[in-house]
C-alpha positions in Angstrom: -21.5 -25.9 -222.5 -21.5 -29.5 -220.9 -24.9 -30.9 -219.2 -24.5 -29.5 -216.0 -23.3 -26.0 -217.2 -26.7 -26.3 -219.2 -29.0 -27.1 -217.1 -27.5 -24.9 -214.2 -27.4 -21.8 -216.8 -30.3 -22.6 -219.0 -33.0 -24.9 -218.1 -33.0 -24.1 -214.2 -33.5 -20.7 -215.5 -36.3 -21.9 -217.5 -37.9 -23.9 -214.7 -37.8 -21.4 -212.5 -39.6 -18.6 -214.9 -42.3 -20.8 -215.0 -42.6 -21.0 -211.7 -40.8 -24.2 -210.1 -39.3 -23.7 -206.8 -40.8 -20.9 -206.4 -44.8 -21.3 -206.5 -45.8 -22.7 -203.1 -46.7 -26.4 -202.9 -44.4 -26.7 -206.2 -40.7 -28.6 -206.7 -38.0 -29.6 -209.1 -36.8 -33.2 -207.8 -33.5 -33.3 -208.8 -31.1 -36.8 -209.9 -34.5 -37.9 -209.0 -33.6 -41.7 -208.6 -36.2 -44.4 -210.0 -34.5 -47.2 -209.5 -32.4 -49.1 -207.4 -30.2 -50.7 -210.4 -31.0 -54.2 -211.6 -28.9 -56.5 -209.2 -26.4 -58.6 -210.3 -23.1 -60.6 -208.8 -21.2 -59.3 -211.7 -21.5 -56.2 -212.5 -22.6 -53.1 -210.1 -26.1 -52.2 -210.5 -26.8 -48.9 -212.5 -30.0 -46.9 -211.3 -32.2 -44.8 -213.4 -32.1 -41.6 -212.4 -34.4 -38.5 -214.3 -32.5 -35.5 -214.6 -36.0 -33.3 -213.3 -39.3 -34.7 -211.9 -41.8 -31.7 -211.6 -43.9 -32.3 -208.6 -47.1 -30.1 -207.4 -49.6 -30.0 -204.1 -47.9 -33.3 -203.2 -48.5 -35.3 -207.2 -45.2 -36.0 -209.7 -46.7 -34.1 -213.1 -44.1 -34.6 -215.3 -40.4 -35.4 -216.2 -38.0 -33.6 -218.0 -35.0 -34.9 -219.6 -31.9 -32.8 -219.9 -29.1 -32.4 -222.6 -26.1 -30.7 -223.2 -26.9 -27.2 -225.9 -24.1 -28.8 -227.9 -26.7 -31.4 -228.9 -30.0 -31.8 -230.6 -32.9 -31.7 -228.3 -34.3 -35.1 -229.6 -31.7 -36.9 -227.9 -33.6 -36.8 -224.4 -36.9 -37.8 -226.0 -36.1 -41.6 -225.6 -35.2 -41.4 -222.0 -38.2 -38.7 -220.6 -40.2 -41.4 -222.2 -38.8 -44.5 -220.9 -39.2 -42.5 -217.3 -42.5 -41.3 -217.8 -44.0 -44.7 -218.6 -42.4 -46.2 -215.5 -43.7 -43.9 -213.2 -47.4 -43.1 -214.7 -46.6 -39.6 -215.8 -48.9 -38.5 -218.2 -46.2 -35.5 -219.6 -42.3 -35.5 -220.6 -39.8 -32.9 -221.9 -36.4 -33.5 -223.2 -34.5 -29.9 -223.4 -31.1 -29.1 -224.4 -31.5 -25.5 -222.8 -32.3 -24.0 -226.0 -35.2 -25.8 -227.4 -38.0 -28.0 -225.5 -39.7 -30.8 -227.0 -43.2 -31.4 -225.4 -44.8 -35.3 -224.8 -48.2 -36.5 -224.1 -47.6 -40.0 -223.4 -52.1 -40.1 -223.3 -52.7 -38.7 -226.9 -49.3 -39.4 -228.7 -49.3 -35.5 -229.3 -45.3 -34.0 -229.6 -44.4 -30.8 -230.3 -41.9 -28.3 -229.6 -42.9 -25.6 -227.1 -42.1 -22.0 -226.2 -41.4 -22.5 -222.5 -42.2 -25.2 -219.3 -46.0 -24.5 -218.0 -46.7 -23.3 -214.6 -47.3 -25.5 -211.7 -51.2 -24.8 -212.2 -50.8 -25.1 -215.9 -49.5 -28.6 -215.6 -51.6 -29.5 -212.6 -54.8 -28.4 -215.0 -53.2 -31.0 -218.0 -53.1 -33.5 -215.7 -55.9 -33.7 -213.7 -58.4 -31.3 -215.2 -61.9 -31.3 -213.2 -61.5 -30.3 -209.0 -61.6 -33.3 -206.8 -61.4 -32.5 -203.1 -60.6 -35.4 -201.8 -57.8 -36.4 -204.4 -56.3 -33.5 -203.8 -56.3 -34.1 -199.9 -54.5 -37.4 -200.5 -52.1 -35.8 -202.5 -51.4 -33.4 -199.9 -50.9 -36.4 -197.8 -47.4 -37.5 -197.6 -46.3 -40.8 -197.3 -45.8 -42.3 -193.6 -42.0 -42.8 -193.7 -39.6 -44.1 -190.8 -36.5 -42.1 -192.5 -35.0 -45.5 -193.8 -38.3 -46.6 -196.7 -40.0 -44.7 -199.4 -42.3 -45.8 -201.7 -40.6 -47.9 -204.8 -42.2 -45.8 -208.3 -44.6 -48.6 -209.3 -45.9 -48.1 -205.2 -46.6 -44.8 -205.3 -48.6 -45.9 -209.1 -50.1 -48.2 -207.2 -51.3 -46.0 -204.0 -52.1 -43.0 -206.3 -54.0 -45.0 -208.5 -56.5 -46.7 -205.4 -56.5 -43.2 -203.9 -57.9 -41.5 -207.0 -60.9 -44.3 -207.4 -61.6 -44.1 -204.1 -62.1 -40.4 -204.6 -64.4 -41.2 -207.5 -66.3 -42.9 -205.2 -65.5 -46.6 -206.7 -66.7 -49.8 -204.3 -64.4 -52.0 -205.4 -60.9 -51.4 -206.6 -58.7 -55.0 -207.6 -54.5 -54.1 -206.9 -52.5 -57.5 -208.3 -49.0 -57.0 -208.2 -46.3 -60.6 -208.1 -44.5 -62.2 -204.6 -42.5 -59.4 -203.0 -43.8 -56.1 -204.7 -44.7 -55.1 -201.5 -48.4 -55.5 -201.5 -48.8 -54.9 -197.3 -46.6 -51.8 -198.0 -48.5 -49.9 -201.0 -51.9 -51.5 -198.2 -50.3 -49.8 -195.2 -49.7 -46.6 -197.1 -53.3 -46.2 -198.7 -54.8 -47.2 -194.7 -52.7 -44.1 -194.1 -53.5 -41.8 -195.9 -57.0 -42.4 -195.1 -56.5 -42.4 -192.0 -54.6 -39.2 -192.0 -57.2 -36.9 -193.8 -60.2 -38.4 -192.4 -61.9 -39.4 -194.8 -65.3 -40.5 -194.6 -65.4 -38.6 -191.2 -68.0 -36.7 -192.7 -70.3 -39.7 -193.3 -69.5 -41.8 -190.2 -68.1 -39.2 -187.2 -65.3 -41.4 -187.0 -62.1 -41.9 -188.7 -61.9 -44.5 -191.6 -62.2 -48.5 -189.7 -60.0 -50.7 -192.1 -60.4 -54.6 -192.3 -57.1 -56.5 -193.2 -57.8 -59.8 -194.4 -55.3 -62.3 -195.1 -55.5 -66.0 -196.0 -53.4 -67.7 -193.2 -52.5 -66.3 -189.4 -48.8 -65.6 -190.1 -50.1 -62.9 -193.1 -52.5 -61.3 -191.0 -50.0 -61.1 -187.9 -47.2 -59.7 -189.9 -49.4 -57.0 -191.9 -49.9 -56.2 -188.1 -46.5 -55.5 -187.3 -46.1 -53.9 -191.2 -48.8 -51.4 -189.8 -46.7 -49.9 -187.2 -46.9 -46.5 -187.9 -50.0 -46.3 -186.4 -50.7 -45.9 -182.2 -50.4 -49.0 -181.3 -54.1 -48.9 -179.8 -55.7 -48.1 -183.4 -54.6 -51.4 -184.2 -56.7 -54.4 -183.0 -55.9 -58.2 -184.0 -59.1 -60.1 -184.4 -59.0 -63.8 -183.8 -61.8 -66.4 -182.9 -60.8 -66.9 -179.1 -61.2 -62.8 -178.8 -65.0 -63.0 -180.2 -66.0 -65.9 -178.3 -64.3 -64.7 -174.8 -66.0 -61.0 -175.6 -68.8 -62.5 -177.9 -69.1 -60.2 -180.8 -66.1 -58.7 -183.0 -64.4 -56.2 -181.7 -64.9 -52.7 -182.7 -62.3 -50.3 -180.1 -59.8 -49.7 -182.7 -59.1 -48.3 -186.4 -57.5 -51.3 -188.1 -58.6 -54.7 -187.9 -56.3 -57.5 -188.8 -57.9 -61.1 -189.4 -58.4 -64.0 -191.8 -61.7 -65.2 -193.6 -62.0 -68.2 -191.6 -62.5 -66.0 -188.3 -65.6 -64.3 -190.3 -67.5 -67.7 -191.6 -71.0 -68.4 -189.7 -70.3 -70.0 -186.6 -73.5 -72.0 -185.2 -75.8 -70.3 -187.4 -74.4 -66.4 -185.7 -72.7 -64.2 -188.7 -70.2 -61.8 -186.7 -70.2 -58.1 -188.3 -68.1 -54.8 -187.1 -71.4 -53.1 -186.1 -72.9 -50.0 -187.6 -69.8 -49.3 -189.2 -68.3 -51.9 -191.0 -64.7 -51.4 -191.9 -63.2 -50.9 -195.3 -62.2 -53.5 -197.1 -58.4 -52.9 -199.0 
C-alpha cells in the first residue's frame, strides 16, 4: 500500500486502539504544519509538516512519523527526530503500519515497540509527578484572533516559562533574536495567567503584570500587542499620569511602562502598592 493507504488502514487504526481521538482531552494533529517554508525569491518555500502530532489535556507529547508498509520502518526515524527536536518533544515514532520504532530524544533510548501508549501513558512519560497549575495552563488555550497562532519555538517558549512558573521559580530569563516575536510569546504567557487565575489564591485578585520596555514606542506598542484583553485591564503608566494622580496607578491588570518612569524621583520611590505586579 502507498502512505496514505497505510496510514488510513493501519496506523489510524493503531492510534486509535490506543486511544487517540477517542479519550477525552486527547488528539491526532494531522499534516500538522511546523513551518512556514524557508522564504526565498527563487524557489517556493517548502514547509515541514509531521505526518501525526499526539496532543493531550491541551500539551503536544509526541510525534509520529509515517511510512508506506512497502518500506522499512527506519526510514521515518530521521524525520520524527528532526520534528521532535524542533518542537521540544521529548518522544518520536516512525511507523510503516506494521512495525513502530520508539524514541526518547532525553535518554537516547530506541526500541521497537508493541503498540502507541495511551494518552495517560504518554502524558505519565512526559511529565511524570502531578502539577496543578501546569496542568491548568495547558488546559489554557492560546488567545487567538483566527488569523495568528503561536510559531513552534513560541509555544517552546510559553510552555517552557509556564512550567517554571508552576515550580514556583522567581526569575525566569527568555532571549530570543530581533523579530522572534518576544511581545507575542509575553502577551500569550500574561494570558494565560490571566485566564486561570493564578495567584488568585494568594492575592484575591487576578495576576497584575508589569511590562517594561526600554524606550516609549516599545512600551506603547506591547500596548496595542496586548489587545486581547478588555481594554480597561490595560493601564499605560507614564510620569505625567503619577505626578497629576501622585502615586502609580493600580486600577488595571497590565501595566505598560519603561524603567526611567520607575527611577527615584526627589528622593520618592513609586511602587504598585500591596501588590506589586509581575515582572515578565
Amino acid at each position: 500500500m502507498n502512505e496514505s493507504q497505510t496510514r488510513l488502514e493501519k496506523i489510524d487504526v493503531a492510534l486509535h486502539t490506543s486511544g487517540w481521538g477517542k479519550v477525552e482531552d486527547s488528539r491526532m494533529l494531522v499534516e500538522y504544519q511546523i513551518t512556514n517554508g524557508r522564504i526565498s525569491r527563487t524557489t517556493a518555500p517548502k514547509p515541514l509538516k509531521a505526518d501525526y502530532i499526539l496532543a493531550y489535556k491541551g500539551a503536544k507529547l509526541a510525534v509520529v512519523e509515517a511510512k508506506s508498509d512497502e518500506k522499512d520502518v527506519s526510514e521515518g526515524v530521521p524525520q520524527a527526530k528532526l520534528y521532535a527536536e524542533m518542537m521540544g518533544l521529548r518522544f518520536a515514532y516512525a511507523t510503516n503500519g506494521d512495525k513502530i520504532y520508539f524514541m526518547d530524544m532525553q535518554t537516547g533510548e530506541e526500541h521497537d515497540v508493541d503498540c502507541f501508549p495511551t494518552p495517560d501513558e504518554l502524558w505519565a512519560m512526559t511529565f511524570g509527578d502531578v502539577d496543578e497549575w501546569r496542568d491548568k495552563f495547558y488546559n489554557q488555550p492560546y488567545h487567538s484572533n483566527g488569523t495568528k497562532t503561536p510559531r513552534y519555538y513560541q509555544e517552546i517558549a510559553i510552555n517552557r516559562t509556564l512550567e517554571a512558573i508552576a515550580k514556583g521559580k522567581k526569575r525566569i530569563l527568555l532571549t530570543l533574536a530581533t523579530g522572534a516575536g518576544k511581545t507575542f510569546i509575553a502577551f500569550q504567557i500574561a494570558w494565560k495567567l490571566f485566564q486561570t487565575k493564578w495567584n488568585v489564591a494568594k492575592t484575591g485578585n487576578r495576576p497584575r503584570i508589569l511590562f517594561l520596555a526600554d524606550r516609549n514606542v516599545l512600551a506603547s506598542q506591547a500596548l496595542n500587542d496586548f489587545s486581547g484583553f478588555q481594554s480597561d485591564a490595560l493601564v499605560r503608566v507614564s510620569p505625567k499620569s503619577i505626578e497629576k494622580k501622585g502615586s502609580v496607578p493600580t486600577n488595571g491588570s497590565v501595566f505598560f511602562t519603561i524603567f526611567q518612569t520607575f527611577m527615584t524621583d526627589n528622593g520618592k520611590e513609586y511602587r504598585f502598592g500591596e501588590y506589586p505586579p509581575r515582572l515578565l
